[in-house]
N, C-alpha and C positions, 0 to 999 in steps of 0.2 A: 544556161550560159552559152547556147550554141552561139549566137552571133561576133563572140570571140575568135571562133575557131572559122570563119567563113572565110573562103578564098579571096583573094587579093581581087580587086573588081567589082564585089558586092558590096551592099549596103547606103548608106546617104552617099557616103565621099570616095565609091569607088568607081572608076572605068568612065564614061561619057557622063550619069545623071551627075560624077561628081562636079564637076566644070558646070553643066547648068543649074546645079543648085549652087555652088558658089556667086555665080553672074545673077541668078536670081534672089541670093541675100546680100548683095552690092546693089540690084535695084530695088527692093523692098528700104534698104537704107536710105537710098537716095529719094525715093518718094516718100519717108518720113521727116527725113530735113526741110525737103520743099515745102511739106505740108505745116513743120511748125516754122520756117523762115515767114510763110505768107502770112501764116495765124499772129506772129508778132510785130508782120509790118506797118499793116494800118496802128497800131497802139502806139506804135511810136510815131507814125506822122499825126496821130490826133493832139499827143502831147508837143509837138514844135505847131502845131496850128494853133494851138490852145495857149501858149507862150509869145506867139505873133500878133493874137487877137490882147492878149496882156498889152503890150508893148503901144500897139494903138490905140491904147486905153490911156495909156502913162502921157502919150505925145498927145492923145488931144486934150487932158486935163493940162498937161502943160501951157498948150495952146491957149485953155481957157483962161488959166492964170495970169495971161499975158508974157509969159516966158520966152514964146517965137514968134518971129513975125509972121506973116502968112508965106512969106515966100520957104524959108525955113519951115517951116510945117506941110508945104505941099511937099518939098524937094525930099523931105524926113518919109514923110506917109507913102511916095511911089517908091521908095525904098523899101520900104515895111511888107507891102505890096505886089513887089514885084519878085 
């Protein structure tokens, strides 16, 4: 049990390393958020891609069905699109 009884200064959190092991488990933190923000960002734009590619599915079977005119189906689809 020495590490108990060690002067004030020693150890992880004492004197200067304690400041740069703090500042460096504030950046290990921060480079773990980065790393799963990016890891879940494509997943979510595949899933609004994949709902956009829907949706232009619905207006041209519409289209087919004769539901729009063409002017409404273009002006629908560079919406879609854009």
């Amino acid at each position: 049990m020495w590490w108990w009884h060690m002067p004030a200064g020693c150890g992880w959190f004492g004197g200067l390393w304690g400041i740069f092991g703090v500042l460096l488990f504030i950046l290990l933190l921060g480079v773990a958020g980065a790393v799963l923000w990016g890891a879940l960002r494509p997943a979510r734009r595949a899933a609004f891609g994949a709902a956009g590619s829907d949706a232009l599915a619905i207006l041209r079977a519409r289209y087919a069905r004769g539901e729009l005119s063409r002017e409404e189906f273009e002006r629908m689809r560079r919406d879609l699109e854009a």
